[in-house]
N, CA, C and O atoms as a GROMACS GRO file, in nm:
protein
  388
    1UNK      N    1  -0.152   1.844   0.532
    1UNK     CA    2  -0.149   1.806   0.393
    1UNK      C    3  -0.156   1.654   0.384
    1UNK      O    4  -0.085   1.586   0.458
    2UNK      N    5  -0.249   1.588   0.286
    2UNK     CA    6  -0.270   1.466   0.267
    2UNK      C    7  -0.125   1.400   0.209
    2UNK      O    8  -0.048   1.453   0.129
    3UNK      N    9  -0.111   1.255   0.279
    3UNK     CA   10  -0.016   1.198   0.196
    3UNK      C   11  -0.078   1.041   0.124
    3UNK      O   12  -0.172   0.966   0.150
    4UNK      N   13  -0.016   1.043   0.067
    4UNK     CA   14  -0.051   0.873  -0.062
    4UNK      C   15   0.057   0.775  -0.048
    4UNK      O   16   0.169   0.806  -0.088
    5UNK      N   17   0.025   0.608   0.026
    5UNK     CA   18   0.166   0.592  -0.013
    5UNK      C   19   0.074   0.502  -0.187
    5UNK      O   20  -0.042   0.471  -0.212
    6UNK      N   21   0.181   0.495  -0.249
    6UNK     CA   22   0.104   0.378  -0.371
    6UNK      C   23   0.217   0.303  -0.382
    6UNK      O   24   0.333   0.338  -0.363
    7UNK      N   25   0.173   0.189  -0.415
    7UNK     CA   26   0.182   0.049  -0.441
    7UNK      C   27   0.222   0.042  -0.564
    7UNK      O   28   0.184   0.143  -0.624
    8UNK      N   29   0.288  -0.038  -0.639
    8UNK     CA   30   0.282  -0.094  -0.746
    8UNK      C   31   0.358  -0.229  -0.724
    8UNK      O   32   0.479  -0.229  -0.704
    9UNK      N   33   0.267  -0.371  -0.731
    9UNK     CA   34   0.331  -0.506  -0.771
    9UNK      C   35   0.249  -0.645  -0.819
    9UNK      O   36   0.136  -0.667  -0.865
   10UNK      N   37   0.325  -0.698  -0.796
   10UNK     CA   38   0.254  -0.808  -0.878
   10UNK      C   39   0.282  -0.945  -0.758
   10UNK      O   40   0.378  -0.982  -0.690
   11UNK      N   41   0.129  -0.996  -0.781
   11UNK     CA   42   0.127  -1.082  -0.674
   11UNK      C   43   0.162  -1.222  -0.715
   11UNK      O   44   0.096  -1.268  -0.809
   12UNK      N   45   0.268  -1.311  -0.653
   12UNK     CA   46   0.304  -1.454  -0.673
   12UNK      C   47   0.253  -1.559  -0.558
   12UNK      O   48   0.262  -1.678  -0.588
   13UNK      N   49   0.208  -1.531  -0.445
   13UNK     CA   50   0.151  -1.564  -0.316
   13UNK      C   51   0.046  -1.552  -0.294
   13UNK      O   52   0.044  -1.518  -0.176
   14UNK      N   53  -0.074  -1.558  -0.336
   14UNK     CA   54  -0.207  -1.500  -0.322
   14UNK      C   55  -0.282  -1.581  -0.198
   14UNK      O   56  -0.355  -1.510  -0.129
   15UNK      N   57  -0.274  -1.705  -0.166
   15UNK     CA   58  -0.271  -1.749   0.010
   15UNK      C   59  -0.204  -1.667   0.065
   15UNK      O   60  -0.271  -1.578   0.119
   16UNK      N   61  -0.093  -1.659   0.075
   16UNK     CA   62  -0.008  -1.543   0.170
   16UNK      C   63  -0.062  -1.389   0.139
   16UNK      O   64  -0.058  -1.313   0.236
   17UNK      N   65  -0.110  -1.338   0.022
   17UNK     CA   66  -0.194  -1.194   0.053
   17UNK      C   67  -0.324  -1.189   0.105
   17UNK      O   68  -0.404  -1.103   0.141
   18UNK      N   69  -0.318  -1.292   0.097
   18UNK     CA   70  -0.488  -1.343   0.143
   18UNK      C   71  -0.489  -1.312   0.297
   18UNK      O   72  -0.544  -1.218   0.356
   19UNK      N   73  -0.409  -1.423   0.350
   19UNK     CA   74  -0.338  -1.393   0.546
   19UNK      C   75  -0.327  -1.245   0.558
   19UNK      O   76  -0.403  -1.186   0.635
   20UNK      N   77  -0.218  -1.167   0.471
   20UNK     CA   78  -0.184  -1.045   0.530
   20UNK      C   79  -0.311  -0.942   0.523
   20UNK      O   80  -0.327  -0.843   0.594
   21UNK      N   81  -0.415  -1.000   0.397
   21UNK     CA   82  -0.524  -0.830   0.368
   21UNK      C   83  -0.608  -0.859   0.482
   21UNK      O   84  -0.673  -0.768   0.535
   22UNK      N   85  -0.612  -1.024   0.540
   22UNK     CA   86  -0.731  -0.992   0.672
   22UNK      C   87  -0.612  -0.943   0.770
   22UNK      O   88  -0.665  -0.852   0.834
   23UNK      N   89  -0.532  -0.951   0.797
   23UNK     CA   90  -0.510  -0.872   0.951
   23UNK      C   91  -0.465  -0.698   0.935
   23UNK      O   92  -0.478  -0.615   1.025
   24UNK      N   93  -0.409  -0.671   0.794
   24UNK     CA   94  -0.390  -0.521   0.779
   24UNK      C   95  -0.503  -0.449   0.816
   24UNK      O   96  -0.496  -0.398   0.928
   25UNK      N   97  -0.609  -0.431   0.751
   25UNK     CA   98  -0.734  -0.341   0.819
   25UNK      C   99  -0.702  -0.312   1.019
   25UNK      O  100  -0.698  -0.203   1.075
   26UNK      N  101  -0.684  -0.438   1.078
   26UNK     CA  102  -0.705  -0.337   1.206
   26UNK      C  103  -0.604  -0.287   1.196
   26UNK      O  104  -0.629  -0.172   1.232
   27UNK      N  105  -0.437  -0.293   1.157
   27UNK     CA  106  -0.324  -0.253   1.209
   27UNK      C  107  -0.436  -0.106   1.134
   27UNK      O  108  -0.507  -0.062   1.224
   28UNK      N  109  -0.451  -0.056   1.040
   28UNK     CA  110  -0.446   0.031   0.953
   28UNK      C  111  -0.588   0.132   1.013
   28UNK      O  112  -0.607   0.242   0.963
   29UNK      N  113  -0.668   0.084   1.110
   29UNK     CA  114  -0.761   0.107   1.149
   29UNK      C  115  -0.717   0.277   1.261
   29UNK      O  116  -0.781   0.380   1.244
   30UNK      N  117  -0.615   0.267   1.355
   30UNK     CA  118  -0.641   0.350   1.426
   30UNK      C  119  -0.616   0.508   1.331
   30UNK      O  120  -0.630   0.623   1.371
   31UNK      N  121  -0.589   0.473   1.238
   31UNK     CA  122  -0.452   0.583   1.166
   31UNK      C  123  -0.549   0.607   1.041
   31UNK      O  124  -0.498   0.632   0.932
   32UNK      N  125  -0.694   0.598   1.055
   32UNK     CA  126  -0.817   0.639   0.907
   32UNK      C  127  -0.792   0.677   0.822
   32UNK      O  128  -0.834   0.786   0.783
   33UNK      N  129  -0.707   0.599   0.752
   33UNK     CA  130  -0.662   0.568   0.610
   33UNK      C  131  -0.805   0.572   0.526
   33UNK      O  132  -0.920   0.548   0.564
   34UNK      N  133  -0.751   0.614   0.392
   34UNK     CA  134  -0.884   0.631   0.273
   34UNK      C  135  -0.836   0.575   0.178
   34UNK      O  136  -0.774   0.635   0.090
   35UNK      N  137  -0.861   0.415   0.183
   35UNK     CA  138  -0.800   0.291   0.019
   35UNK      C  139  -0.883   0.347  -0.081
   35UNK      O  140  -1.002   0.322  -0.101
   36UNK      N  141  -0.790   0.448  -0.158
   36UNK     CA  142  -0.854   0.509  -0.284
   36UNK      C  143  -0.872   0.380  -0.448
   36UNK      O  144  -0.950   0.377  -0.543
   37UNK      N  145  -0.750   0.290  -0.404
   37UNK     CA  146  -0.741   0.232  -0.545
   37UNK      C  147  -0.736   0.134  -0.514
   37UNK      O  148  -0.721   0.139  -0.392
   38UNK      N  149  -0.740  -0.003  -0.558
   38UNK     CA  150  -0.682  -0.112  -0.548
   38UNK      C  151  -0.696  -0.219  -0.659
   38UNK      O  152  -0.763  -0.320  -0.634
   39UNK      N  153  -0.637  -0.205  -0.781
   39UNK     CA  154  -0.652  -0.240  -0.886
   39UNK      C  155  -0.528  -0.336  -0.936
   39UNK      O  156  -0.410  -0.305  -0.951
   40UNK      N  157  -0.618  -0.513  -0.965
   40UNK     CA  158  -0.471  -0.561  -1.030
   40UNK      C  159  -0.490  -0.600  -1.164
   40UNK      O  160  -0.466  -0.710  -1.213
   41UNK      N  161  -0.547  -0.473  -1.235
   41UNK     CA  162  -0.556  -0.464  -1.369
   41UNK      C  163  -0.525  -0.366  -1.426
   41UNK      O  164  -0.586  -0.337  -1.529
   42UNK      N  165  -0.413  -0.277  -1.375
   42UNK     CA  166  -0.373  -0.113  -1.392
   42UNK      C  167  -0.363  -0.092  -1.519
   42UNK      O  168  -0.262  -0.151  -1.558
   43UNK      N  169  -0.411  -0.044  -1.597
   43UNK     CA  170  -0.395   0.027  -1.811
   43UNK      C  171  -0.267   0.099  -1.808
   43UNK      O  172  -0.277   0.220  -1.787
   44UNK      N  173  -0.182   0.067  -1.820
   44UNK     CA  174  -0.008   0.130  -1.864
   44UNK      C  175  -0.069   0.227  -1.962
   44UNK      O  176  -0.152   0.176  -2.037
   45UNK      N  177  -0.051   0.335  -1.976
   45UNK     CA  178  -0.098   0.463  -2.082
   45UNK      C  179   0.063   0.482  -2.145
   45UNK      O  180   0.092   0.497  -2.263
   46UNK      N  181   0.182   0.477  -1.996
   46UNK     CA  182   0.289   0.495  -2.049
   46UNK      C  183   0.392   0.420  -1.971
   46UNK      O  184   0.397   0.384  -1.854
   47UNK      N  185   0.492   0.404  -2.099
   47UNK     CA  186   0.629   0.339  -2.036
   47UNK      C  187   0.574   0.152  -2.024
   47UNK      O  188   0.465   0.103  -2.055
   48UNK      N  189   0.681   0.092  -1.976
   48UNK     CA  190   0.638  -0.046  -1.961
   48UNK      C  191   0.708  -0.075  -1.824
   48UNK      O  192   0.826  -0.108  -1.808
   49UNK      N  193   0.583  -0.049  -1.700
   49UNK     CA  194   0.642  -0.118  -1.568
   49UNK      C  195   0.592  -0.240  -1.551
   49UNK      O  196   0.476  -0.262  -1.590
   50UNK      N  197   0.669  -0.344  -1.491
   50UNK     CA  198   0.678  -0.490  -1.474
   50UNK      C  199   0.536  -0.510  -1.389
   50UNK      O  200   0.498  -0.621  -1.428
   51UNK      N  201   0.468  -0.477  -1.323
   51UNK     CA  202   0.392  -0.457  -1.228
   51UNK      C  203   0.226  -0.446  -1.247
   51UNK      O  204   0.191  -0.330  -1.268
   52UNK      N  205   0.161  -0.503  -1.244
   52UNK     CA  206  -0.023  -0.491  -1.275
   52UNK      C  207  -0.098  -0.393  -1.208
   52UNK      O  208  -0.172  -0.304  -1.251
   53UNK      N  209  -0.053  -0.439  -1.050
   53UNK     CA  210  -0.118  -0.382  -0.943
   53UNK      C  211  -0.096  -0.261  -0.889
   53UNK      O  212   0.023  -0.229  -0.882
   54UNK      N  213  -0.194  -0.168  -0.838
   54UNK     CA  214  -0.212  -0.071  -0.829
   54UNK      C  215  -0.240  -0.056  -0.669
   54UNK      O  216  -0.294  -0.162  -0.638
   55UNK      N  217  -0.230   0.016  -0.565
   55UNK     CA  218  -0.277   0.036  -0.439
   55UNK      C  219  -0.220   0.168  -0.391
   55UNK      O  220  -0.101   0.176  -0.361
   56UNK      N  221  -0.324   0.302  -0.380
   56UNK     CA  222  -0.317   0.398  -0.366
   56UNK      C  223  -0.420   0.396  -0.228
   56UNK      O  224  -0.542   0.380  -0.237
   57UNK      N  225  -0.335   0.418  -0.086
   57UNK     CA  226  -0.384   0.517   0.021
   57UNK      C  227  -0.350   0.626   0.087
   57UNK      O  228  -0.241   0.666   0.128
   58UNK      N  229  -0.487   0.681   0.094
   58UNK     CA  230  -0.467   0.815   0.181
   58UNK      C  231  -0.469   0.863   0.305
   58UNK      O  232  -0.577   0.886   0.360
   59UNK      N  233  -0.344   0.887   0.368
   59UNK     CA  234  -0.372   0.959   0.497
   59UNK      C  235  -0.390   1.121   0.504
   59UNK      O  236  -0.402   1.204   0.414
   60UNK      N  237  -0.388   1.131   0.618
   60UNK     CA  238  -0.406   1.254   0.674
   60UNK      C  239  -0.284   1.325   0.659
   60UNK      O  240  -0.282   1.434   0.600
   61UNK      N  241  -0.188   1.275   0.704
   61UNK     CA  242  -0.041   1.350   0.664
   61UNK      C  243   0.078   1.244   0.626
   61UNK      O  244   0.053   1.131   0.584
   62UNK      N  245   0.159   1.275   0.639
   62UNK     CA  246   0.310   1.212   0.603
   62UNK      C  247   0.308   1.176   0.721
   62UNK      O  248   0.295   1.054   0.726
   63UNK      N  249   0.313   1.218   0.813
   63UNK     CA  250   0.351   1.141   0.948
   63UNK      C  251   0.280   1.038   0.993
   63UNK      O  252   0.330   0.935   1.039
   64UNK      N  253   0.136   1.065   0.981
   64UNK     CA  254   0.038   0.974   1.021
   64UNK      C  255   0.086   0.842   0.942
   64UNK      O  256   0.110   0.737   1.001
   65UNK      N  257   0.094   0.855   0.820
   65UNK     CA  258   0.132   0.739   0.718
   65UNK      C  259   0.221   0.711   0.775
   65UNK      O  260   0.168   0.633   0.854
   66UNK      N  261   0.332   0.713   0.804
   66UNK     CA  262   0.484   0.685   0.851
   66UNK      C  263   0.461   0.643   0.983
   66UNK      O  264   0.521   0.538   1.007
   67UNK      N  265   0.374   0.702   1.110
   67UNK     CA  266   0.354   0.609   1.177
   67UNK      C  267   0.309   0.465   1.176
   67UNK      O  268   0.358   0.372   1.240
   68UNK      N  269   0.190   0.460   1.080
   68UNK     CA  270   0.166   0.337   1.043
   68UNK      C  271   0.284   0.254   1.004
   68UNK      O  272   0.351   0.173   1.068
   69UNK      N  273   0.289   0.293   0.890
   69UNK     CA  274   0.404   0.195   0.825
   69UNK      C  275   0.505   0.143   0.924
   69UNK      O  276   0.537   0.024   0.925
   70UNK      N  277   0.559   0.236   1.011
   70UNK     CA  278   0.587   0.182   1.116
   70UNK      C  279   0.622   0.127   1.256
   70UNK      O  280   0.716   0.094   1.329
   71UNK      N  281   0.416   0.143   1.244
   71UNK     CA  282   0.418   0.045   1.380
   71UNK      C  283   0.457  -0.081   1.382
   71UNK      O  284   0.484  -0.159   1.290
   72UNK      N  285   0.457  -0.095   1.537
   72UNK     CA  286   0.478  -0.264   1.587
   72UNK      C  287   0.384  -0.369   1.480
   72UNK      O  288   0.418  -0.463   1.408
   73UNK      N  289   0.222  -0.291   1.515
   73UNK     CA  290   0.124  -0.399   1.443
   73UNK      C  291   0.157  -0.468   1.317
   73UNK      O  292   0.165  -0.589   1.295
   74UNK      N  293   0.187  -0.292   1.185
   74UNK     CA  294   0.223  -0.321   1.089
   74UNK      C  295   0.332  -0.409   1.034
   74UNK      O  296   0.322  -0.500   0.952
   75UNK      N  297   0.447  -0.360   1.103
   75UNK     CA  298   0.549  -0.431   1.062
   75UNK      C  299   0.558  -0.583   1.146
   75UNK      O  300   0.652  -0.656   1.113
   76UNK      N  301   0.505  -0.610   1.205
   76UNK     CA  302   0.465  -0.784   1.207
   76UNK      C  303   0.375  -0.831   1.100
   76UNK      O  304   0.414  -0.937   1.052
   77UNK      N  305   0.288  -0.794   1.057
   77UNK     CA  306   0.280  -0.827   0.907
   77UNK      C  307   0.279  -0.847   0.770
   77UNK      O  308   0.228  -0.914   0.680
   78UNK      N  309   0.400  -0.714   0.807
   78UNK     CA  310   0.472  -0.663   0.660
   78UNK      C  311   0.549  -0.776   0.594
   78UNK      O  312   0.533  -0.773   0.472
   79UNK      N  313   0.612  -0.855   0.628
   79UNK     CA  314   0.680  -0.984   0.531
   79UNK      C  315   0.585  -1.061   0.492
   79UNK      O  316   0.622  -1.128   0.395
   80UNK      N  317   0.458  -1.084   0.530
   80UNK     CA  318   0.395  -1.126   0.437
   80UNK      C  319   0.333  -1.096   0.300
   80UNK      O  320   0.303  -1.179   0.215
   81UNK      N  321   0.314  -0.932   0.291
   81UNK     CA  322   0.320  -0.874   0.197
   81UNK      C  323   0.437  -0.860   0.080
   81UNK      O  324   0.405  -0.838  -0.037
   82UNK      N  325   0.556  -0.872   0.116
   82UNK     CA  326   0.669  -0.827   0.093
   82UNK      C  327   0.700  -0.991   0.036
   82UNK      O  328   0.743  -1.002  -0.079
   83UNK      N  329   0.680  -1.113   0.115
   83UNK     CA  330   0.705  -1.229   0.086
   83UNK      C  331   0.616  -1.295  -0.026
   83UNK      O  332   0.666  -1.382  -0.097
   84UNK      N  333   0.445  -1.243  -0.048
   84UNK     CA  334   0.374  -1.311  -0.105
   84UNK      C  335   0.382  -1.204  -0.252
   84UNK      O  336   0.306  -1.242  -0.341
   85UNK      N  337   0.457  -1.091  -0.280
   85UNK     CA  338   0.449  -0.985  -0.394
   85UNK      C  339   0.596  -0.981  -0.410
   85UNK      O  340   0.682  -1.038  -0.342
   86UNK      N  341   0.607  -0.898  -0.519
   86UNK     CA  342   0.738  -0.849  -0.533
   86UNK      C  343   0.695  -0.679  -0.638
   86UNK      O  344   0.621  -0.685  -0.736
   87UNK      N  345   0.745  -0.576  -0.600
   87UNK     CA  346   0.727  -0.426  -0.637
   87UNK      C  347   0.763  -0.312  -0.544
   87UNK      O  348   0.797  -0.334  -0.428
   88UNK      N  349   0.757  -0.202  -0.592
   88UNK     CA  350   0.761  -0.137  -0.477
   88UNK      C  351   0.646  -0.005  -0.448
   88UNK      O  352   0.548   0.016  -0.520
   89UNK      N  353   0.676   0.064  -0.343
   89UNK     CA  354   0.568   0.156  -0.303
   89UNK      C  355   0.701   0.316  -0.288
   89UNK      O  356   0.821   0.341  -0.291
   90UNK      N  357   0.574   0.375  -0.274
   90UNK     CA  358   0.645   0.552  -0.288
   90UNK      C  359   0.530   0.621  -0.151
   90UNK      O  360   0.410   0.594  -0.144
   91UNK      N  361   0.605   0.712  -0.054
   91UNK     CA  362   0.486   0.791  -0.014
   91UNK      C  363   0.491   0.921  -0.092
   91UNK      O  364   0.603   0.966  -0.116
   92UNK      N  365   0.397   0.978  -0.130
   92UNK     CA  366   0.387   1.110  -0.197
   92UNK      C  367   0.279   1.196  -0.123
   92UNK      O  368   0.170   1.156  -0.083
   93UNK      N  369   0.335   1.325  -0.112
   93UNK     CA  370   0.245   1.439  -0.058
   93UNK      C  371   0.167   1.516  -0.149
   93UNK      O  372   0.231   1.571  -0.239
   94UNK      N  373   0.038   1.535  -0.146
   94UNK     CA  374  -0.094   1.610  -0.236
   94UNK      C  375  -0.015   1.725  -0.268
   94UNK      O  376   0.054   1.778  -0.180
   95UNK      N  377  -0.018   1.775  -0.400
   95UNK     CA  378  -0.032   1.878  -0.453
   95UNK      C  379  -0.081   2.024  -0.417
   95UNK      O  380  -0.195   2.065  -0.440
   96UNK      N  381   0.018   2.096  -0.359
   96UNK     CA  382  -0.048   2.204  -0.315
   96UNK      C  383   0.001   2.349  -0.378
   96UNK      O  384   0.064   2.434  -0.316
   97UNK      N  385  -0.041   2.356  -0.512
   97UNK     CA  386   0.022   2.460  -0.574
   97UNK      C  387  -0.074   2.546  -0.611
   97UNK      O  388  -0.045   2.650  -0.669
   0.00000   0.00000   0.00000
């Protein structure tokens, strides 16, 4: 079963996301992730979250995702993400009803 983690934040560092979006691709490379969204112009339909940005990917499973997230690779460049944004992320599993 596919999992999603998504994103939602807003960027204050954009040199520093700049550093982290070139080296994420290889960490993110062995583990064929599918970047469905990546939007920092998200349309609120509902509610009022603090947040613009949008970043929806897809793995293969929950685990696969969770390995990523945390590997060695990843998490050496996770504070830069974490340092240059402020929001948070969710993993969610596809709909299988």
């Amino acid at each position: 079963m596919s999992a999603y983690f998504v994103f939602h934040n807003r960027v204050h560092d954009q040199a520093m996301l700049n550093d982290y979006v070139a080296k994420v691709g290889d960490t993110l490379a062995p583990y064929r992730p599918e970047i469905l969204v990546l939007d920092s112009n998200s349309q609120v339909v509902e509610g009022t979250p603090p947040w613009p940005r949008t970043v929806v990917i897809r793995f293969e499973s929950r685990e696969i995702a969770m390995a990523w997230y945390n590997s060695p690779a990843y998490q050496a460049i996770l504070p830069l993400r974490l340092d240059a944004s402020e929001g948070f992320g969710v993993l969610v599993d596809s709909f299988s009803g």
